[in-house]
C-alpha positions as CSV (number, residue, x, y, z in Angstrom):
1,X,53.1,-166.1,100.2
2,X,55.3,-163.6,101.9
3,X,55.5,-164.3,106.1
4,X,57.5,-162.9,108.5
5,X,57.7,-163.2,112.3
6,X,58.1,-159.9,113.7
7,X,59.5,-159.8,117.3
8,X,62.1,-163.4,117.1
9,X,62.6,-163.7,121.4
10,X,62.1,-167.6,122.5
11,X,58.3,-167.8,121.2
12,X,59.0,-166.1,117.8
13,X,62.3,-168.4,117.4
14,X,60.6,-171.3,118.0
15,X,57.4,-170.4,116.0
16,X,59.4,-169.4,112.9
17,X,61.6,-172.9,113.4
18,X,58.5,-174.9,112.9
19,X,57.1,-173.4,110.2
20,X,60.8,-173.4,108.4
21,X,61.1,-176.8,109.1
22,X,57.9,-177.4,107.7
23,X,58.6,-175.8,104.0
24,X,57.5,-172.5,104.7
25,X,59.6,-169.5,103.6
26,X,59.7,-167.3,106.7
27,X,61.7,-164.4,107.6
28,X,62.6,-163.8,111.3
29,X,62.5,-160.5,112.2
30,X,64.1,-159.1,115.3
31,X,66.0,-155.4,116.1
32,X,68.7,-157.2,118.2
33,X,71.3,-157.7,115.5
34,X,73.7,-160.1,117.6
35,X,70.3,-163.0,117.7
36,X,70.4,-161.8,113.8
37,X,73.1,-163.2,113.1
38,X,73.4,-166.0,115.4
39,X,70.1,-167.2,113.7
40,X,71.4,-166.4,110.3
41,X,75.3,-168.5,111.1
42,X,74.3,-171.2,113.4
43,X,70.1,-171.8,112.5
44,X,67.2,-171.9,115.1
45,X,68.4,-174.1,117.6
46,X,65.3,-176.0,119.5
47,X,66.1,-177.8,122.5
48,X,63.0,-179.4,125.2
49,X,61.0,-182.1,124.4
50,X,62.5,-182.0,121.0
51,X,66.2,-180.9,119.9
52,X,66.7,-179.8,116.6
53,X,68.5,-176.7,114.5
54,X,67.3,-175.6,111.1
55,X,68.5,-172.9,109.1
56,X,66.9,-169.7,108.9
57,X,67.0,-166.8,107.3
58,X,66.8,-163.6,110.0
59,X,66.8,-159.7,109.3
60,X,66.7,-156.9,111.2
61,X,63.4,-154.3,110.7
62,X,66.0,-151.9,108.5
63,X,66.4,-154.9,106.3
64,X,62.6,-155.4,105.8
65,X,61.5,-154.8,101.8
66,X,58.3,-155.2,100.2
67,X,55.0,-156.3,101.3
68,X,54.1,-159.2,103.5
69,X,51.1,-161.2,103.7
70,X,51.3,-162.4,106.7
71,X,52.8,-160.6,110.0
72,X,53.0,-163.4,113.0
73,X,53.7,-160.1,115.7
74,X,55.7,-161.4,118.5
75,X,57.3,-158.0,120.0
76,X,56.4,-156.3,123.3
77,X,53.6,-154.5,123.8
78,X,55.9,-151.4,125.3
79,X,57.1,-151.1,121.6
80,X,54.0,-150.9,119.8
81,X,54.8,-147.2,119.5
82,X,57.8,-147.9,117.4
83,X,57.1,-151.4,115.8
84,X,53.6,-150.7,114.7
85,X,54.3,-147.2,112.1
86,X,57.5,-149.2,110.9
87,X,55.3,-152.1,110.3
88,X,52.6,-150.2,107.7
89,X,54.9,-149.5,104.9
90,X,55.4,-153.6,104.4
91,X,51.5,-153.9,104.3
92,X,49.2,-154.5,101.5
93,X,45.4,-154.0,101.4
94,X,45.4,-158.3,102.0
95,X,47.9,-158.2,104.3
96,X,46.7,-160.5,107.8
97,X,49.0,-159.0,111.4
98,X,48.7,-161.9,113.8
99,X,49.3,-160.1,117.5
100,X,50.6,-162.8,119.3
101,X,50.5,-164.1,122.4
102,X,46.9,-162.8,122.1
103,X,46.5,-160.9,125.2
104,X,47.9,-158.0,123.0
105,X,45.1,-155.0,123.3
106,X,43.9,-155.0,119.9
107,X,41.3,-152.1,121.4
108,X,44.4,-149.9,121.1
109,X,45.5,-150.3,117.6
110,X,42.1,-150.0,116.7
111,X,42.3,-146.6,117.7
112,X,45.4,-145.8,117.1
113,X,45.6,-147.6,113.1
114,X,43.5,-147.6,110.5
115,X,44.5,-151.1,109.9
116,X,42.9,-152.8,112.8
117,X,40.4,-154.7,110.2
118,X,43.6,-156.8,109.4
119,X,44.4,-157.9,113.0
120,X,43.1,-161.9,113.4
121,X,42.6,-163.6,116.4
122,X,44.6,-166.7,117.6
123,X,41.6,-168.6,116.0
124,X,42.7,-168.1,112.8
125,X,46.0,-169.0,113.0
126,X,46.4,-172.6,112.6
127,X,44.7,-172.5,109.0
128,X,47.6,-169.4,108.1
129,X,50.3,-171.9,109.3
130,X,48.7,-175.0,107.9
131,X,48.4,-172.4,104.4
132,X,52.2,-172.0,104.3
């Protein structure tokens, strides 16, 4: 299973950490090349009621290749007019966008992309995660 975490700020870090940590094979996807590569030389440092670093492997969305099955979709809402065409290419007819945190208007992809069957709901996520 292909997964990636689009949109690698604090909660997308710490998200893809976890799930790295835990055995999955996730890609941490983020347009701000200087976090890129402090993720990819130094590893996902978590610090707070726990304080580990784990090595990760972090691209930029020029970098992305292929299709993913899973999209965790931590970016801003303000750049859904740039992330969201530059995310369809890297889709296939299973592929699963999780628009996270979920507040994200889902009302506006679905009439703005014909992929809106493929958006889940934070209800679904923990089987995804627990799928890894």
């Amino acid at each position: 299973m292909r997964v990636a975490i689009l949109g690698c700020g604090a909660m997308g870090t710490v998200l893809g950490a976890y799930m790295t940590k835990n055995g999955c094979n996730v890609e941490l996807i983020d347009s701000y090349e200087a976090h890129v590569q402090a993720l990819n030389e130094k590893g996902a440092h978590i610090v707070g009621t726990v304080d580990f670093t784990v090595p990760v492997k972090a691209i930029t969305p020029g970098q992305m290749e292929g299709i993913y099955d899973v999209v965790f979709l931590f970016t801003k809402q303000t750049a859904n007019d740039e992330v969201l065409p530059n995310l369809l290419p890297h889709l296939g007819p299973d592929s699963t966008v999780w628009p996270l945190p979920p507040q994200l208007p889902c009302w506006v992809w679905n009439a703005r992309f014909t992929w809106a069957r493929r958006i889940r709901t934070a209800r679904h996520l923990m089987y995804t995660v627990w799928s890894c």
